[in-house]
PDB file with SEQRES, HELIX, SHEET and CRYST1 records, atoms N, CA, C and O in Angstrom:
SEQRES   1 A   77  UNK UNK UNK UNK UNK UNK UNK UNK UNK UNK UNK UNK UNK          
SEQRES   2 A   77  UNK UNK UNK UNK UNK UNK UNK UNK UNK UNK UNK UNK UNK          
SEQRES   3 A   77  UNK UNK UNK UNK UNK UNK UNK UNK UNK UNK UNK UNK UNK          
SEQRES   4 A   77  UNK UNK UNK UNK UNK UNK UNK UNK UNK UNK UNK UNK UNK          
SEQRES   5 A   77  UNK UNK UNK UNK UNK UNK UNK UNK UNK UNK UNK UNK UNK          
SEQRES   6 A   77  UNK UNK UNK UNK UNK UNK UNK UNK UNK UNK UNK UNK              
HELIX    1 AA1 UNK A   12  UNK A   17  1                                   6    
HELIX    2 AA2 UNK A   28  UNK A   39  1                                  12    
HELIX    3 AA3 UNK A   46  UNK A   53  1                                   8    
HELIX    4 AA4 UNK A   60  UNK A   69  1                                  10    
CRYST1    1.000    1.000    1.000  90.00  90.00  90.00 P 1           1          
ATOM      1  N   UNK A   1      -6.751 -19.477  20.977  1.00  0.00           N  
ATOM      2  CA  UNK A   1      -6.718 -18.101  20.553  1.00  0.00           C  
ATOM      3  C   UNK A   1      -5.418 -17.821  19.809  1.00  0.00           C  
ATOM      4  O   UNK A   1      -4.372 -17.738  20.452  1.00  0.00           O  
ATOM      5  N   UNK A   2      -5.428 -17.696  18.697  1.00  0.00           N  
ATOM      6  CA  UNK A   2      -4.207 -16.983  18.041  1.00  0.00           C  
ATOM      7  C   UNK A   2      -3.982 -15.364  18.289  1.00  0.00           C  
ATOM      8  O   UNK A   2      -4.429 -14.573  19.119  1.00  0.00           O  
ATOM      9  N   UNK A   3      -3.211 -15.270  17.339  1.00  0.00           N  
ATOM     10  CA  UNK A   3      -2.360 -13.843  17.043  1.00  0.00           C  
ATOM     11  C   UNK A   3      -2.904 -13.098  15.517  1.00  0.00           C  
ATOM     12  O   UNK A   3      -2.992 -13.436  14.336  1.00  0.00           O  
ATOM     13  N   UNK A   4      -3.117 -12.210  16.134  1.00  0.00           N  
ATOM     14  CA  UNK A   4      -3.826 -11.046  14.928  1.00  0.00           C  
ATOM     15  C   UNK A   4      -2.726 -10.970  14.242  1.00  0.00           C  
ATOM     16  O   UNK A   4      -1.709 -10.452  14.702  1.00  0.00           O  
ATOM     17  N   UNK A   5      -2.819 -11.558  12.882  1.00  0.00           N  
ATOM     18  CA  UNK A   5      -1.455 -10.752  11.840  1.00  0.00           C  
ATOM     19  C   UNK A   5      -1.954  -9.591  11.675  1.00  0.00           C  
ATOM     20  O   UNK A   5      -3.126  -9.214  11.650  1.00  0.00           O  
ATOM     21  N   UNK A   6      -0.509  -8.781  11.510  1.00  0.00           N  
ATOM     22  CA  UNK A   6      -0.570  -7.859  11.042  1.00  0.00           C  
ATOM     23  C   UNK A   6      -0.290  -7.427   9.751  1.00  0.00           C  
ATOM     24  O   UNK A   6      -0.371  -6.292   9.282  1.00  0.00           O  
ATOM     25  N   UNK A   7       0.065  -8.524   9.208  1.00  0.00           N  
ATOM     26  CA  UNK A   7       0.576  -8.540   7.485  1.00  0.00           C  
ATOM     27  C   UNK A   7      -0.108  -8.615   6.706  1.00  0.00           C  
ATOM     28  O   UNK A   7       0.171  -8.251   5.564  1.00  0.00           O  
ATOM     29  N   UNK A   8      -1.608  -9.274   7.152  1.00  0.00           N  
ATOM     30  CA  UNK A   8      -2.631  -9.719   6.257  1.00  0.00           C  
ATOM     31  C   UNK A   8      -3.810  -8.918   6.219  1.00  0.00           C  
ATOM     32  O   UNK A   8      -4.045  -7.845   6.775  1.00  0.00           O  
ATOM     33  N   UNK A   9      -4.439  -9.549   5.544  1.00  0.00           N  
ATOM     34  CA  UNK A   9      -6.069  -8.935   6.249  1.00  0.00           C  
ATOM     35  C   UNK A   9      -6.809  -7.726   5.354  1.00  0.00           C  
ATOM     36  O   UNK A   9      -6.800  -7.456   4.153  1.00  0.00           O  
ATOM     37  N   UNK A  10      -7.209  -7.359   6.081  1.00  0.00           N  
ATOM     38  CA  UNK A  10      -8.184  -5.863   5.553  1.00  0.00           C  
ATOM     39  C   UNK A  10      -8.300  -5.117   6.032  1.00  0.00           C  
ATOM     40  O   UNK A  10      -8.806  -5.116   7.154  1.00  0.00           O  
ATOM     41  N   UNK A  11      -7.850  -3.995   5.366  1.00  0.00           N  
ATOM     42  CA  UNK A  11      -7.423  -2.527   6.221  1.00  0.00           C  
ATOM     43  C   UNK A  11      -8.483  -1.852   5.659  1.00  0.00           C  
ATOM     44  O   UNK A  11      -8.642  -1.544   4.478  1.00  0.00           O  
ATOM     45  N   UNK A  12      -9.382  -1.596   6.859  1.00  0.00           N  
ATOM     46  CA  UNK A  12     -10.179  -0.260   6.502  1.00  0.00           C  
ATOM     47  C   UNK A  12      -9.468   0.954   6.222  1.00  0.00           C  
ATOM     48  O   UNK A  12      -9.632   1.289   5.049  1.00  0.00           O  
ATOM     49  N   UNK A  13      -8.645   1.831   6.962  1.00  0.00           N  
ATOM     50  CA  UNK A  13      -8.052   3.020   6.680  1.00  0.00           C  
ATOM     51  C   UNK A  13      -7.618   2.922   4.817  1.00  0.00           C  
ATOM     52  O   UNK A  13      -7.876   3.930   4.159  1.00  0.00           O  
ATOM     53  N   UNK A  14      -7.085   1.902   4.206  1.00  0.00           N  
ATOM     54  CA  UNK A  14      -6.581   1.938   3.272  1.00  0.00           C  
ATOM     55  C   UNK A  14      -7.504   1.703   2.164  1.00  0.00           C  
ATOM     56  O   UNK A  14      -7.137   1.949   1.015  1.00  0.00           O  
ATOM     57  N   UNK A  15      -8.584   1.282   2.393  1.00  0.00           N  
ATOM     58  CA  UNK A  15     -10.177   0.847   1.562  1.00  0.00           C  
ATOM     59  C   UNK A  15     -10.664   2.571   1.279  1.00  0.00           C  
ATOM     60  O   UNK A  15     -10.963   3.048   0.185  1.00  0.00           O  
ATOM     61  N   UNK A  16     -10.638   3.198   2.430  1.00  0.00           N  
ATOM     62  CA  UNK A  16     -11.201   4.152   2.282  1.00  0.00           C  
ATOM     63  C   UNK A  16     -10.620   5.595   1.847  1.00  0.00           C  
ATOM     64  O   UNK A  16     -11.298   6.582   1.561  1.00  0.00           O  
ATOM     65  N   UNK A  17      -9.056   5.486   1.865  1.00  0.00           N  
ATOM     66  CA  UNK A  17      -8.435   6.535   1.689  1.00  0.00           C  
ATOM     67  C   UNK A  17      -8.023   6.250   0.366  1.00  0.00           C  
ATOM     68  O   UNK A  17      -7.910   7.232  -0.367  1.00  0.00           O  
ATOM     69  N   UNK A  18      -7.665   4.667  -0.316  1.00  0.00           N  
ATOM     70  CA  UNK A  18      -7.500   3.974  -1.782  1.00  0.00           C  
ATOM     71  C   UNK A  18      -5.900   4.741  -1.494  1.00  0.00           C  
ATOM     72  O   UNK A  18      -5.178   4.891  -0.508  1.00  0.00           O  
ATOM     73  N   UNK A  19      -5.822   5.168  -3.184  1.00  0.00           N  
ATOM     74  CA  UNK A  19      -4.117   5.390  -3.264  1.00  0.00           C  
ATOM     75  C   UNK A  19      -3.769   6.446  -2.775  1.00  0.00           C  
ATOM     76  O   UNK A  19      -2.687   6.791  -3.250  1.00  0.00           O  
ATOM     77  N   UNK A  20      -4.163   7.146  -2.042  1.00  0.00           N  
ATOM     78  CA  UNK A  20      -4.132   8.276  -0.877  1.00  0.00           C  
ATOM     79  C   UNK A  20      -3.169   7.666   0.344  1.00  0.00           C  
ATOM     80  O   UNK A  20      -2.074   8.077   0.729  1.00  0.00           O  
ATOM     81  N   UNK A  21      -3.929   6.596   0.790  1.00  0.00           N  
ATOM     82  CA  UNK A  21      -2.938   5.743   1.837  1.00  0.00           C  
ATOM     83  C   UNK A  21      -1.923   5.183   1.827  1.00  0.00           C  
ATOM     84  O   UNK A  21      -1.429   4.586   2.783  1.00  0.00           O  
ATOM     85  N   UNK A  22      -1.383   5.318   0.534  1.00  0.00           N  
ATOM     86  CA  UNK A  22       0.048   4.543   0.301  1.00  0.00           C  
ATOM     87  C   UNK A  22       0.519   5.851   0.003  1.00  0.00           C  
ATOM     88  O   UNK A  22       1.702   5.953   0.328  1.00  0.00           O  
ATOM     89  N   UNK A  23      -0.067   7.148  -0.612  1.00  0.00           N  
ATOM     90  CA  UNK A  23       0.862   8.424   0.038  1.00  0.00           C  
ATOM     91  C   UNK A  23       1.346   8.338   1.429  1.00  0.00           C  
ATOM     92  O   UNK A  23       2.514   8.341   1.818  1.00  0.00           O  
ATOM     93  N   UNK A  24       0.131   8.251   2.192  1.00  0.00           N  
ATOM     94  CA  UNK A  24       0.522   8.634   3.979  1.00  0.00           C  
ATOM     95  C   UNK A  24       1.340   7.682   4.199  1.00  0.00           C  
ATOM     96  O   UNK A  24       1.803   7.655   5.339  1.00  0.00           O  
ATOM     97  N   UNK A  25       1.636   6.978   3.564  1.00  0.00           N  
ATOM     98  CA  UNK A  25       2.693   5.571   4.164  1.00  0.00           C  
ATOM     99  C   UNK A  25       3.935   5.979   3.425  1.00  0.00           C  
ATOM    100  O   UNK A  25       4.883   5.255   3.728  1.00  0.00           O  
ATOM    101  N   UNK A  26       4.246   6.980   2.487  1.00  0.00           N  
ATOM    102  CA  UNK A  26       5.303   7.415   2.092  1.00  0.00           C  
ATOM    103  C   UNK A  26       5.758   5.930   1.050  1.00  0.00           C  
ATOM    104  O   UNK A  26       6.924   5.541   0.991  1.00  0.00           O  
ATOM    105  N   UNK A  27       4.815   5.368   0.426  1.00  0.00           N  
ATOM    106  CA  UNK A  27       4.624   4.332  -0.746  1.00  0.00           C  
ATOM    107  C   UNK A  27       4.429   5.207  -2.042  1.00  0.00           C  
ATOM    108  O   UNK A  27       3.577   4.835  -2.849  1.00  0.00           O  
ATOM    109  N   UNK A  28       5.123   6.289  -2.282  1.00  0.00           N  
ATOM    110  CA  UNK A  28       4.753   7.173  -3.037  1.00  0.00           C  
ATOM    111  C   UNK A  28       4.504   6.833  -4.543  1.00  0.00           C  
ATOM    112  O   UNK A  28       3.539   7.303  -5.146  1.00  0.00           O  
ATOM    113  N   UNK A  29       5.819   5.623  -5.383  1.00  0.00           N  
ATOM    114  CA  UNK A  29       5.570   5.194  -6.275  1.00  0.00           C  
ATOM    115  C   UNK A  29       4.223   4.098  -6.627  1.00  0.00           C  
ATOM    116  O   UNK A  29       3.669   4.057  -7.725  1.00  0.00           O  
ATOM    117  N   UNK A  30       3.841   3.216  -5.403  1.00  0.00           N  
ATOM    118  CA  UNK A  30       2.758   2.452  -5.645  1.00  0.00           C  
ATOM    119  C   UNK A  30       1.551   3.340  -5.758  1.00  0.00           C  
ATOM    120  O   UNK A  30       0.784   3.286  -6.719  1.00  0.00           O  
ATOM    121  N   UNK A  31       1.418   4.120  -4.791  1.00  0.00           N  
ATOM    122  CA  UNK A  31       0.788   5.226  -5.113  1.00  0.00           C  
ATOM    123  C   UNK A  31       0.171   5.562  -6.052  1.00  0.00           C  
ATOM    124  O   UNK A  31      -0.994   5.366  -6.400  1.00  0.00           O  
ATOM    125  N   UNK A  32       1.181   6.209  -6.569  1.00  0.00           N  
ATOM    126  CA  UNK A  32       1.016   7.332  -7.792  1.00  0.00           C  
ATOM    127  C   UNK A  32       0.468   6.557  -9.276  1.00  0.00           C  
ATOM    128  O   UNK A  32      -0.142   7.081 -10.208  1.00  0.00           O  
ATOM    129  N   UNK A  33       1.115   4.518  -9.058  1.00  0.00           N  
ATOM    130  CA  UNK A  33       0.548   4.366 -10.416  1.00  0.00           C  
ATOM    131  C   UNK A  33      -1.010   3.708 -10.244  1.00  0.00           C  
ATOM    132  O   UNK A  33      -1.716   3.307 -11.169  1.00  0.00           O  
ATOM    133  N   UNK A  34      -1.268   3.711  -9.124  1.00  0.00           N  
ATOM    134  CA  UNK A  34      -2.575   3.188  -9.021  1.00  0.00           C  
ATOM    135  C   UNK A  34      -3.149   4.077  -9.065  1.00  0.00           C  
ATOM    136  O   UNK A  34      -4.198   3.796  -9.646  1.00  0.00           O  
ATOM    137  N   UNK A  35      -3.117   5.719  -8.618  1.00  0.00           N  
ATOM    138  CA  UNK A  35      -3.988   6.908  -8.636  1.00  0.00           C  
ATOM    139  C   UNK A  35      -4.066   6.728 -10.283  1.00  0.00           C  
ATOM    140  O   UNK A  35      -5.108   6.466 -10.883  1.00  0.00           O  
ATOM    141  N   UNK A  36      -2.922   6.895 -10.828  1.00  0.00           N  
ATOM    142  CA  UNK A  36      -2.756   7.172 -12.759  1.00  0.00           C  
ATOM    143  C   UNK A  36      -4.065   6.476 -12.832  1.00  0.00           C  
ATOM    144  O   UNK A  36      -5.135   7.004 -13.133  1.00  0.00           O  
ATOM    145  N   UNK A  37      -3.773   4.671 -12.385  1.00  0.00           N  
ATOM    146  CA  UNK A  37      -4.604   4.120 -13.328  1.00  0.00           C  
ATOM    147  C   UNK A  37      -6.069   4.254 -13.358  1.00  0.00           C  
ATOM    148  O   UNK A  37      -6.745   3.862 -14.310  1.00  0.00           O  
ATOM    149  N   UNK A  38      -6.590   4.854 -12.222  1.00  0.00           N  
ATOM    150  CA  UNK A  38      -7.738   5.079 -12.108  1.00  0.00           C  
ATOM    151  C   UNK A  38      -8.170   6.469 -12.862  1.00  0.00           C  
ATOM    152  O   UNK A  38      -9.371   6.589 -13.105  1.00  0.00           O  
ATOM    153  N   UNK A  39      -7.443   7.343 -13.182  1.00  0.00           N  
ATOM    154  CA  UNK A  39      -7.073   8.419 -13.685  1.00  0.00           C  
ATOM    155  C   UNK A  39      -7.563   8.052 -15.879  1.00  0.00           C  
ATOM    156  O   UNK A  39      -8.269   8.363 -16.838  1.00  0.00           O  
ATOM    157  N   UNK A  40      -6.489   7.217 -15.369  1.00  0.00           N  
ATOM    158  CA  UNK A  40      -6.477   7.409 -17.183  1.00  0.00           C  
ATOM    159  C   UNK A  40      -7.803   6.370 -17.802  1.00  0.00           C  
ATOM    160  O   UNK A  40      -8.038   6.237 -19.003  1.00  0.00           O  
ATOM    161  N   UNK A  41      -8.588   5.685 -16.674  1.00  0.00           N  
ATOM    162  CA  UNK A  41      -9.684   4.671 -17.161  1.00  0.00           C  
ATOM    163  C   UNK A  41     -10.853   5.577 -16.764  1.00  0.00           C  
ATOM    164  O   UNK A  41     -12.016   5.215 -16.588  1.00  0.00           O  
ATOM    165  N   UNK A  42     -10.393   6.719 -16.661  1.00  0.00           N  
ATOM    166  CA  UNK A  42     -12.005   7.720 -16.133  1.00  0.00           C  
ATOM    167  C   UNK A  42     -12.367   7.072 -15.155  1.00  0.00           C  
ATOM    168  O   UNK A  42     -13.404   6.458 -15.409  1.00  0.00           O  
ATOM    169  N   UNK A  43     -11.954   6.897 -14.016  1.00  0.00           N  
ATOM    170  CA  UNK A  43     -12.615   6.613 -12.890  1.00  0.00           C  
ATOM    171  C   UNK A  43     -13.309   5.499 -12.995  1.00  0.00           C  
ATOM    172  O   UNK A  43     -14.078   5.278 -12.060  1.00  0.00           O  
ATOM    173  N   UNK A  44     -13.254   4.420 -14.196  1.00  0.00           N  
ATOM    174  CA  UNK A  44     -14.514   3.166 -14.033  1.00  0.00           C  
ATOM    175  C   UNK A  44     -13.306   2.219 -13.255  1.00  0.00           C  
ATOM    176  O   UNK A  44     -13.773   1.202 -12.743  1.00  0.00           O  
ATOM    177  N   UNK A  45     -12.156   2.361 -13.129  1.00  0.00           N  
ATOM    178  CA  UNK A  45     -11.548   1.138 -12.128  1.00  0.00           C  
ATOM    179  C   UNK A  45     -11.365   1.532 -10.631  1.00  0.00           C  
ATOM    180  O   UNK A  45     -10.883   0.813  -9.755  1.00  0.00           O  
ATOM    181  N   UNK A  46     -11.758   2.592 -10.517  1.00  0.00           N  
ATOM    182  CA  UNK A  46     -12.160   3.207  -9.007  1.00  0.00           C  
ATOM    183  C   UNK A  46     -12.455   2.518  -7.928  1.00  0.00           C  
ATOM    184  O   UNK A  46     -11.757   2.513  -6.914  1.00  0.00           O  
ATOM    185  N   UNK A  47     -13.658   1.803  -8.097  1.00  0.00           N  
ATOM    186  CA  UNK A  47     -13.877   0.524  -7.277  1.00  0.00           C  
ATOM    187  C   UNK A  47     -13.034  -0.698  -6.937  1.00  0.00           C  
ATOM    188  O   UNK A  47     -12.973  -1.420  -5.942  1.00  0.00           O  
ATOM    189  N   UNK A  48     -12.433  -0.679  -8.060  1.00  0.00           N  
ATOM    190  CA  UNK A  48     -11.215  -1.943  -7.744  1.00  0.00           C  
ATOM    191  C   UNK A  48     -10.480  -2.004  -7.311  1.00  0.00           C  
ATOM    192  O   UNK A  48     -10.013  -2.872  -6.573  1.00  0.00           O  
ATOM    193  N   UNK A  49      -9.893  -0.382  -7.897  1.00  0.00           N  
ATOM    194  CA  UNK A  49      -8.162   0.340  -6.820  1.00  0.00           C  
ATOM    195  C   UNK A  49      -8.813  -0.003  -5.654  1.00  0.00           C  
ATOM    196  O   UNK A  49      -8.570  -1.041  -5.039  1.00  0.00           O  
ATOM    197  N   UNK A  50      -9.648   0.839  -5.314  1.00  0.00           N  
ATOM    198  CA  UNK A  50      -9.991   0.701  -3.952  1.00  0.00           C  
ATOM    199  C   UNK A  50     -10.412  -0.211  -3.201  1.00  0.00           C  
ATOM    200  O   UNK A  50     -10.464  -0.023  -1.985  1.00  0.00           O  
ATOM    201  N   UNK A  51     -10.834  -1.491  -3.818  1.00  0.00           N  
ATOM    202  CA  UNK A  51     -10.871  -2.583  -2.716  1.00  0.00           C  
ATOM    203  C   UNK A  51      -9.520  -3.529  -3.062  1.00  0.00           C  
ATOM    204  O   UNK A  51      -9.582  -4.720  -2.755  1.00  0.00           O  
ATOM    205  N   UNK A  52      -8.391  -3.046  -3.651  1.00  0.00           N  
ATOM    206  CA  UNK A  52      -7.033  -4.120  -3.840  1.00  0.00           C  
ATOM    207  C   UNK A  52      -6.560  -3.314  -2.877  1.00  0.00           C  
ATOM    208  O   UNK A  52      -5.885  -3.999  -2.109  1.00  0.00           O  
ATOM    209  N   UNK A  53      -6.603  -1.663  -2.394  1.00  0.00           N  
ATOM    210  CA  UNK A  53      -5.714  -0.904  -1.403  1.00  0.00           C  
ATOM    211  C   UNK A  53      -6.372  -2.049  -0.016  1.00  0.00           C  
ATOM    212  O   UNK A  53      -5.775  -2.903   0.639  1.00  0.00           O  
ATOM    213  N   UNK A  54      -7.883  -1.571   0.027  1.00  0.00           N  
ATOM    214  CA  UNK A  54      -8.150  -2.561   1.011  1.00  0.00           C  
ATOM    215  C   UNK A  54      -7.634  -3.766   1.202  1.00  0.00           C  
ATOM    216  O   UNK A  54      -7.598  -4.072   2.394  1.00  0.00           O  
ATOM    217  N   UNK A  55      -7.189  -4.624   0.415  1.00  0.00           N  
ATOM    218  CA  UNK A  55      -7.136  -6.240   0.819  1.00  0.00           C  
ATOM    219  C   UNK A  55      -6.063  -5.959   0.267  1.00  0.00           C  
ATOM    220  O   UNK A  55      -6.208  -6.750  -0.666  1.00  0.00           O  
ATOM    221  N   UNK A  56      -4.364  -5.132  -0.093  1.00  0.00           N  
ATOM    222  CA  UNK A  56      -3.456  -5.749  -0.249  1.00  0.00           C  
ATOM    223  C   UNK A  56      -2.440  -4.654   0.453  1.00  0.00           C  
ATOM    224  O   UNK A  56      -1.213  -4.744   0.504  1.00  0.00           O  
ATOM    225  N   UNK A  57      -3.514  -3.284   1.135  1.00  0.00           N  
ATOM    226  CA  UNK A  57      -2.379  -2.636   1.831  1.00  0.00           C  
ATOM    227  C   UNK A  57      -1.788  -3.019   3.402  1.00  0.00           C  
ATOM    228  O   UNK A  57      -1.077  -2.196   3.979  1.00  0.00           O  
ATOM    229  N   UNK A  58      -2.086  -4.140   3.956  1.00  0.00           N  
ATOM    230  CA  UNK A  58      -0.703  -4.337   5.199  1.00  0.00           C  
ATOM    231  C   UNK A  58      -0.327  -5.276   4.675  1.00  0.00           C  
ATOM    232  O   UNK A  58       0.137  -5.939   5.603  1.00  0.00           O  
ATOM    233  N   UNK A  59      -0.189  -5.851   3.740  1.00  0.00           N  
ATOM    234  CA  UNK A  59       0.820  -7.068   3.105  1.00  0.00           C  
ATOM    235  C   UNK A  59       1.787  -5.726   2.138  1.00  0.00           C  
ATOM    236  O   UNK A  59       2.978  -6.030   2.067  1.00  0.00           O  
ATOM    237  N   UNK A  60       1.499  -4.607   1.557  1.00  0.00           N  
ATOM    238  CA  UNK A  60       2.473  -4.000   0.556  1.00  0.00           C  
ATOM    239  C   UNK A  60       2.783  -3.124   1.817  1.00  0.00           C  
ATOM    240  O   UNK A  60       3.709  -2.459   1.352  1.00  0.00           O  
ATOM    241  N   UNK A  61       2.656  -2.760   2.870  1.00  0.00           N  
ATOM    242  CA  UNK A  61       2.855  -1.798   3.483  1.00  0.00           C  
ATOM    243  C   UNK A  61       4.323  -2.526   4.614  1.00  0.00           C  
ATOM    244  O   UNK A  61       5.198  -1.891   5.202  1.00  0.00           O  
ATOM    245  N   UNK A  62       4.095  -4.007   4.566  1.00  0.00           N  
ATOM    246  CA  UNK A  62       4.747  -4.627   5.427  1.00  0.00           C  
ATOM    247  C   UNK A  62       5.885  -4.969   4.328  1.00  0.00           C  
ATOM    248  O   UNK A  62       7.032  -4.828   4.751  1.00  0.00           O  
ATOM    249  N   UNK A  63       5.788  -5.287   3.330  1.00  0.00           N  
ATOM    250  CA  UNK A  63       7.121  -5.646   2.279  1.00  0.00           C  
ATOM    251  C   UNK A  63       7.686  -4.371   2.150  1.00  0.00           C  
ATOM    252  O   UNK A  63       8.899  -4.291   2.341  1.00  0.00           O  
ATOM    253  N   UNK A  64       6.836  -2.992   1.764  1.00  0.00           N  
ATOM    254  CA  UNK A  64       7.333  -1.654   2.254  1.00  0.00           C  
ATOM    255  C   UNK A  64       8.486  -1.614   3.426  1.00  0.00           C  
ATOM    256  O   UNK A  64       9.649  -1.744   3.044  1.00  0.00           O  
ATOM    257  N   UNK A  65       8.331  -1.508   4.284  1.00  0.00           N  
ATOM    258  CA  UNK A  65       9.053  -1.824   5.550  1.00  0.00           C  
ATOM    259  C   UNK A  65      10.368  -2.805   6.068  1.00  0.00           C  
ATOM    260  O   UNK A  65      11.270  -2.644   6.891  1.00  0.00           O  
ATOM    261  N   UNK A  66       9.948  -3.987   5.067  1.00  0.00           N  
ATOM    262  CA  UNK A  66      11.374  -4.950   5.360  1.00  0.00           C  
ATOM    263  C   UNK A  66      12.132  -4.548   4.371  1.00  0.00           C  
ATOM    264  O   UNK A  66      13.353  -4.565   4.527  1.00  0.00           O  
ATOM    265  N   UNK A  67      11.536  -4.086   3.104  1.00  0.00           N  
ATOM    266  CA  UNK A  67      12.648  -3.817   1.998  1.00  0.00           C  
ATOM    267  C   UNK A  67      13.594  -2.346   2.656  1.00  0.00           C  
ATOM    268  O   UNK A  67      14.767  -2.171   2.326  1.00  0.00           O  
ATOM    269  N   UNK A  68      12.985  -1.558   3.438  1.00  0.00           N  
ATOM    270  CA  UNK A  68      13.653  -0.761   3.911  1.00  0.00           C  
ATOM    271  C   UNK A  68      14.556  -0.955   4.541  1.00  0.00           C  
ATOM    272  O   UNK A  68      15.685  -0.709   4.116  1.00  0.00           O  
ATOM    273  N   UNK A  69      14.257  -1.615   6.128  1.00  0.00           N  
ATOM    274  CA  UNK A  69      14.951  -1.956   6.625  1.00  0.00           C  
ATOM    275  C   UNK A  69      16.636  -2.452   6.335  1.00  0.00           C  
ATOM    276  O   UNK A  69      17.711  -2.112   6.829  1.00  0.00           O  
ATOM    277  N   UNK A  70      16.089  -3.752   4.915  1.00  0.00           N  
ATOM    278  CA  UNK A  70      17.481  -4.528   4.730  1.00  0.00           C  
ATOM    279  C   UNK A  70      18.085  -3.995   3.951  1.00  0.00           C  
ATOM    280  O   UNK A  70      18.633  -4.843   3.247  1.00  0.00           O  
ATOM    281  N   UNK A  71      18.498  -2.282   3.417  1.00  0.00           N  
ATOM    282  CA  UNK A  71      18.973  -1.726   2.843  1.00  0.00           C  
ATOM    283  C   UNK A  71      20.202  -1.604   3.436  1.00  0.00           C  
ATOM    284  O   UNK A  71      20.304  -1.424   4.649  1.00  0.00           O  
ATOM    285  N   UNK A  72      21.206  -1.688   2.656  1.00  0.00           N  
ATOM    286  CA  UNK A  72      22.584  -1.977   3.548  1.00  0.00           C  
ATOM    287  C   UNK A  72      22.937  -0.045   3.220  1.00  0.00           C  
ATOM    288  O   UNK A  72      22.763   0.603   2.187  1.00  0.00           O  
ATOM    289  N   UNK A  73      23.397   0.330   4.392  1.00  0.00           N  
ATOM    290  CA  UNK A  73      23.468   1.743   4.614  1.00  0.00           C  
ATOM    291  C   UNK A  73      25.297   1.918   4.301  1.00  0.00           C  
ATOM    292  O   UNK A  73      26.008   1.494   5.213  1.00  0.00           O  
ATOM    293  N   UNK A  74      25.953   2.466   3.167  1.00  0.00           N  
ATOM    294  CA  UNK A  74      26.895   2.669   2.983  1.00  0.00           C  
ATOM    295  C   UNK A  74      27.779   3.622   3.549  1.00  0.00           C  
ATOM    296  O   UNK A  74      28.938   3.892   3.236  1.00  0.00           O  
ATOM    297  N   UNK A  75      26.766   4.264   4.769  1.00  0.00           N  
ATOM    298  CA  UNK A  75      27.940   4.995   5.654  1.00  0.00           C  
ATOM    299  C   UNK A  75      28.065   3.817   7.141  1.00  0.00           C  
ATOM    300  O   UNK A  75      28.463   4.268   8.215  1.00  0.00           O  
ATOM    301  N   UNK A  76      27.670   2.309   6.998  1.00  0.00           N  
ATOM    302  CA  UNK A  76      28.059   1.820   8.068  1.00  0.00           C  
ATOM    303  C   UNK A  76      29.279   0.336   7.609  1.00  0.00           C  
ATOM    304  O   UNK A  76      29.835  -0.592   8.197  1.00  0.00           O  
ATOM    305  N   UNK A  77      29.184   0.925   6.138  1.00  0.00           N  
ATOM    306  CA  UNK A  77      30.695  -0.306   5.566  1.00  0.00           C  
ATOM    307  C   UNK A  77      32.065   0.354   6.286  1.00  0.00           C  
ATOM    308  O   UNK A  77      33.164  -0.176   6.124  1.00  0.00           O  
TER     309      UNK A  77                                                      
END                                                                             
């Protein structure tokens, strides 16, 4: 028996909410250019945003998170 990653995989919540869910994750710039792009192609890449949110949001949601983390905080120099 292994271990469920959590980095990988397929996120329903994020399939179904598309670039909505990288709002709620406060991913605001990934976001916003995947909403555009579905935006400015009239809605025919709709389907696609939405199954790359599915299959690439806990891998961007998890690089989200470490890039945060290792931000060196200049009120602790």
């Amino acid at each position: 028996m292994g271990v469920k990653s959590k980095t990988a995989g397929w996120d329903w919540m994020a399939f179904v909410l598309g670039p909505f869910w990288y709002f709620s994750k406060k991913m605001y710039t990934k976001g916003f250019w995947l909403l555009l792009f579905t935006v400015v192609t009239g809605f025919l890449a709709a389907p696609f945003v939405w199954i790359y949110c599915g299959a690439r949001g806990r891998g961007d949601w998890y690089d989200f998170r470490l890039k945060a983390k290792s931000k060196i905080k200049l009120e602790d120099l």
